[in-house]
OpenMM code with the backbone's topology and positions (N, CA, C; nanometers):
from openmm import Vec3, app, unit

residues = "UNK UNK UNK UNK UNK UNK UNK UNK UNK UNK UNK UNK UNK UNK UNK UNK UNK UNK UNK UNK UNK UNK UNK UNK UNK UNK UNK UNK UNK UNK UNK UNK UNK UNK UNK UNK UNK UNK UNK UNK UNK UNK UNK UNK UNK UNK UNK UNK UNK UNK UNK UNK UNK UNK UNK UNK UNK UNK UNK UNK UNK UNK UNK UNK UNK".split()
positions = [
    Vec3(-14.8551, 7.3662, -6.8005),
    Vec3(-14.9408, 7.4211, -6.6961),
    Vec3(-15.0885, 7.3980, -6.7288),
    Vec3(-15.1250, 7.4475, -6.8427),
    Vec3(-15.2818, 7.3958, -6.9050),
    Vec3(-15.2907, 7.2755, -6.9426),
    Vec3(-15.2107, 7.1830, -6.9547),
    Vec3(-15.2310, 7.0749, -7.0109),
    Vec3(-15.3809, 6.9569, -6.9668),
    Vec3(-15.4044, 6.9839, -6.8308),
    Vec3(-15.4919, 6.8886, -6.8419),
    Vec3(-15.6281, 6.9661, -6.7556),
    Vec3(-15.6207, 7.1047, -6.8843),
    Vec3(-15.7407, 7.1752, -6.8375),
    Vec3(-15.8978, 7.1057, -6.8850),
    Vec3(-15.8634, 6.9968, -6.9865),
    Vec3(-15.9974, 6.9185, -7.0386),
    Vec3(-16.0395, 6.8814, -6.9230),
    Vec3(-16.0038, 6.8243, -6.8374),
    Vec3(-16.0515, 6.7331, -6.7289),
    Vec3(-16.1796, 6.8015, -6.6481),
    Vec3(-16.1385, 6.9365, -6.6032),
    Vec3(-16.1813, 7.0219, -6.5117),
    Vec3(-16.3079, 7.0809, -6.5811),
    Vec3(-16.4039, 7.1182, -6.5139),
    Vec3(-16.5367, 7.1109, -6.5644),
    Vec3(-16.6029, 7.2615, -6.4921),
    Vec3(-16.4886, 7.3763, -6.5116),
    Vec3(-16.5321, 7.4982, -6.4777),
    Vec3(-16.5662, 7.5876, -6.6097),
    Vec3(-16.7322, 7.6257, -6.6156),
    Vec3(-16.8185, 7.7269, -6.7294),
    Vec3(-16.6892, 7.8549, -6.7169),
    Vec3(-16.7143, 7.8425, -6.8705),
    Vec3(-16.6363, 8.0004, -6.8743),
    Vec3(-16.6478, 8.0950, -6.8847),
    Vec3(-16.8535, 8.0767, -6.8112),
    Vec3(-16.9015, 8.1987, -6.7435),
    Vec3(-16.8413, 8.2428, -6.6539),
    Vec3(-16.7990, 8.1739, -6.5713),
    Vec3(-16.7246, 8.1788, -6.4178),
    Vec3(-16.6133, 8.2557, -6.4568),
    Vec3(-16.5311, 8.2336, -6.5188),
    Vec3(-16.3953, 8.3027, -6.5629),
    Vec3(-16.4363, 8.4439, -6.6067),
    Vec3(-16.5261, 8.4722, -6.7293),
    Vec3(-16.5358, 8.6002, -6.7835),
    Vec3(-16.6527, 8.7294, -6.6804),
    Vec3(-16.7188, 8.6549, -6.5655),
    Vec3(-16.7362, 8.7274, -6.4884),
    Vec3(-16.6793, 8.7582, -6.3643),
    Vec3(-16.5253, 8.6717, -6.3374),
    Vec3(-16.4660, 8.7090, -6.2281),
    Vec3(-16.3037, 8.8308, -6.2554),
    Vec3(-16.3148, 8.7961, -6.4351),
    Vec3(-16.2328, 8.8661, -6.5355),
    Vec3(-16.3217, 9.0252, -6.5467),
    Vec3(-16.4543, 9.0298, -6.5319),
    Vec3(-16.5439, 9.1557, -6.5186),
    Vec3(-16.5064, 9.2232, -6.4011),
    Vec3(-16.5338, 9.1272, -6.2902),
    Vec3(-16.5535, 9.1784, -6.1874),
    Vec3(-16.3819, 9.2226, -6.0975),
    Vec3(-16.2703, 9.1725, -6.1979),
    Vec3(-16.1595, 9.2191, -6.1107),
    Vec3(-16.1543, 9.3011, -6.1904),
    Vec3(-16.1975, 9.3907, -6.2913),
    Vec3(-16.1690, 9.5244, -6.3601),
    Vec3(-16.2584, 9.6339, -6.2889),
    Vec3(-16.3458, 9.5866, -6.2003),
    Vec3(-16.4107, 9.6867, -6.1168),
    Vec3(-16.3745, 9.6896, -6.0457),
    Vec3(-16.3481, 9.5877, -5.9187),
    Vec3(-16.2884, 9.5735, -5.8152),
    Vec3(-16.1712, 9.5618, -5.7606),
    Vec3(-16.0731, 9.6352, -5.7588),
    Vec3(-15.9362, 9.5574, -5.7433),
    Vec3(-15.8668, 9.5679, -5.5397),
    Vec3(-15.9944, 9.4953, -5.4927),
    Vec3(-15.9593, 9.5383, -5.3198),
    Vec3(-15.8754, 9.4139, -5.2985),
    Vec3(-15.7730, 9.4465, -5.2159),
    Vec3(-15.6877, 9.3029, -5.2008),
    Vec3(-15.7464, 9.2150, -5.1762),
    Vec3(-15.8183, 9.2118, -5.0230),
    Vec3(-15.8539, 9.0561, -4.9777),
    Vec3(-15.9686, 8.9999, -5.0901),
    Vec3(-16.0475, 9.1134, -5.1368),
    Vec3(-16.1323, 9.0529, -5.2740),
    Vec3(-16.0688, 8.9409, -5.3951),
    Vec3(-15.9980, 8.9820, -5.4133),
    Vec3(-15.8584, 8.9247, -5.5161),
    Vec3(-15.7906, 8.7716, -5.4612),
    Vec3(-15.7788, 8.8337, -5.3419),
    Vec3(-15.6881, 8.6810, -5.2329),
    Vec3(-15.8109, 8.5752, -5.2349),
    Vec3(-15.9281, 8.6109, -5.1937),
    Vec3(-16.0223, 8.5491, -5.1966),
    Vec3(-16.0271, 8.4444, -5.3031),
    Vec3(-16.0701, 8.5492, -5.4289),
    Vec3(-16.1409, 8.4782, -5.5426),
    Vec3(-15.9913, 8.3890, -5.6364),
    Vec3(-15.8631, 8.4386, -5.5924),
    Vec3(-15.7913, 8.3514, -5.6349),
    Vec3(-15.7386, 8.2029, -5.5751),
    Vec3(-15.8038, 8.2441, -5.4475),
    Vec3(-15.7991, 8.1168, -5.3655),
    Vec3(-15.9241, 8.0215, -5.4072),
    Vec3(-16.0109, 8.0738, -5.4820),
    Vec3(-16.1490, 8.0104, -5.4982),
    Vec3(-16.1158, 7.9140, -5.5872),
    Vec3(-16.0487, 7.9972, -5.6859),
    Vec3(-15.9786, 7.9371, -5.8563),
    Vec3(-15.8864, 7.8387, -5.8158),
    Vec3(-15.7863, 7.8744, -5.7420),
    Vec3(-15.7010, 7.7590, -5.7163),
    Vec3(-15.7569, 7.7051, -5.6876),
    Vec3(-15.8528, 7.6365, -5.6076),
    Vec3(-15.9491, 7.5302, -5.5628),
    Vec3(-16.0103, 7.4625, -5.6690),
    Vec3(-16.0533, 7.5277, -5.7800),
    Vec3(-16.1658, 7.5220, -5.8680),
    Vec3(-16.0408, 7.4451, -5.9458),
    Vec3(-15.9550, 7.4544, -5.9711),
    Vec3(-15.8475, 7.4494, -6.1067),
    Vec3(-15.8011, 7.2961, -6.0437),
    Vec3(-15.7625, 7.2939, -5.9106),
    Vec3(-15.6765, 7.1946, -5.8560),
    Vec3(-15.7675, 7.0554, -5.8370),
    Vec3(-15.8711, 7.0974, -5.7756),
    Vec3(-15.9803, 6.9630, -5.7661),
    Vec3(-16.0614, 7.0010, -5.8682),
    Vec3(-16.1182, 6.8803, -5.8584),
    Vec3(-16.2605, 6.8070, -6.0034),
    Vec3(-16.3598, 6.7861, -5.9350),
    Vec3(-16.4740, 6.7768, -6.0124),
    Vec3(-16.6112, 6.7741, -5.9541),
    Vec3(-16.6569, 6.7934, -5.8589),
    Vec3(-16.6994, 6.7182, -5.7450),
    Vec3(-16.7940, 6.8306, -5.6378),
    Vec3(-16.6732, 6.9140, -5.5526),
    Vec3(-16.5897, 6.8768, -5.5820),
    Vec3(-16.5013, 6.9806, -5.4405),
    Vec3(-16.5114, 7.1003, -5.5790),
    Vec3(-16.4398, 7.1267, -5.6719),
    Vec3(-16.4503, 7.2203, -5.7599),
    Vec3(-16.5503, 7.3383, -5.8018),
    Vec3(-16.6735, 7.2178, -5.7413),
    Vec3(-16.8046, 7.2650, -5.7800),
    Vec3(-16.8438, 7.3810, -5.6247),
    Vec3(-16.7580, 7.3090, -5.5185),
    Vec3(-16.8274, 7.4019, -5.3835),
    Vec3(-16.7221, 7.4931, -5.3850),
    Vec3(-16.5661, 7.4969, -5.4841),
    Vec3(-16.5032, 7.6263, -5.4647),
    Vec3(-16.5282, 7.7281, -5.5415),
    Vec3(-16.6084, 7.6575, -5.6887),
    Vec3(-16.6773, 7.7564, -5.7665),
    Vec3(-16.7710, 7.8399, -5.6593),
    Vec3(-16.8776, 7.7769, -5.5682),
    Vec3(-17.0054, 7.8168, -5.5217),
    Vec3(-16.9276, 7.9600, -5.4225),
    Vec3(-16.8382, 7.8883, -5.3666),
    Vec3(-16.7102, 8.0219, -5.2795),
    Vec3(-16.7179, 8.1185, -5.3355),
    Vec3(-16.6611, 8.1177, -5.4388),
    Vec3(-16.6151, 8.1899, -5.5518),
    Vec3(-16.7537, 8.3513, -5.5254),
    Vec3(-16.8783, 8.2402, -5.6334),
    Vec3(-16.9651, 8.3237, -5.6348),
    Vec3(-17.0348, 8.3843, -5.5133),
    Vec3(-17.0060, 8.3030, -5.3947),
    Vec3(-17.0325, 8.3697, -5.2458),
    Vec3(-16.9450, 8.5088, -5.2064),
    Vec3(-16.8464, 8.5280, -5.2460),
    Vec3(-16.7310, 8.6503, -5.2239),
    Vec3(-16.7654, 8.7393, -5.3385),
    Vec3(-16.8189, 8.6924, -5.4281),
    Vec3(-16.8657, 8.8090, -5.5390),
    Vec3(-17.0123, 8.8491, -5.4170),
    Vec3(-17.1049, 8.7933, -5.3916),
    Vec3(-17.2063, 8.8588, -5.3649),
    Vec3(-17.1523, 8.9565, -5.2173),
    Vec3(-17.0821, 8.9014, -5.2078),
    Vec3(-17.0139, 8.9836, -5.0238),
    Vec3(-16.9989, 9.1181, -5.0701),
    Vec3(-16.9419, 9.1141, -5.2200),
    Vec3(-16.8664, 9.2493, -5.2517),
    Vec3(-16.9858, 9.3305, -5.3127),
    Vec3(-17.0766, 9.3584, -5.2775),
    Vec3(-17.2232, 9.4111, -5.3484),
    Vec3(-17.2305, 9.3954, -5.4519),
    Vec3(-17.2034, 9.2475, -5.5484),
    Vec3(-17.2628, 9.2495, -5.6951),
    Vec3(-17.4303, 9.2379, -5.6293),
] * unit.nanometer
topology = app.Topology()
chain = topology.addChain("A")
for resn in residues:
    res = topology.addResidue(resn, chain)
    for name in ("N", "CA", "C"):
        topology.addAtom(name, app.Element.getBySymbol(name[0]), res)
């Protein structure tokens, strides 16, 4: 399943603040969201990855970080 996590070029800032932010938040569609962001982020490489990361951090700001 991890095997060809080298490739993928997601900071693991991104991870340990969406790992923060689901210990505060646990609202469903928040969750559906940001795991739909990741699957995006995980599945494609570079700029598509890069605009599901940007998702990502767009649904964090929705949720009043």
């Amino acid at each position: 399943m991890y095997g060809h996590r080298k490739r993928i070029s997601l900071p693991s800032l991104t991870h340990t603040m969406i790992k923060r932010i689901f210990k505060e938040k646990r609202t469903k569609v928040f969750n559906r969201k940001v795991r739909k962001g990741l699957r995006k982020a995980h599945k494609e490489k570079g700029l598509k990855a890069r605009k599901a990361e940007s998702m990502v951090q767009s649904t964090m700001n929705q949720n009043g970080r």
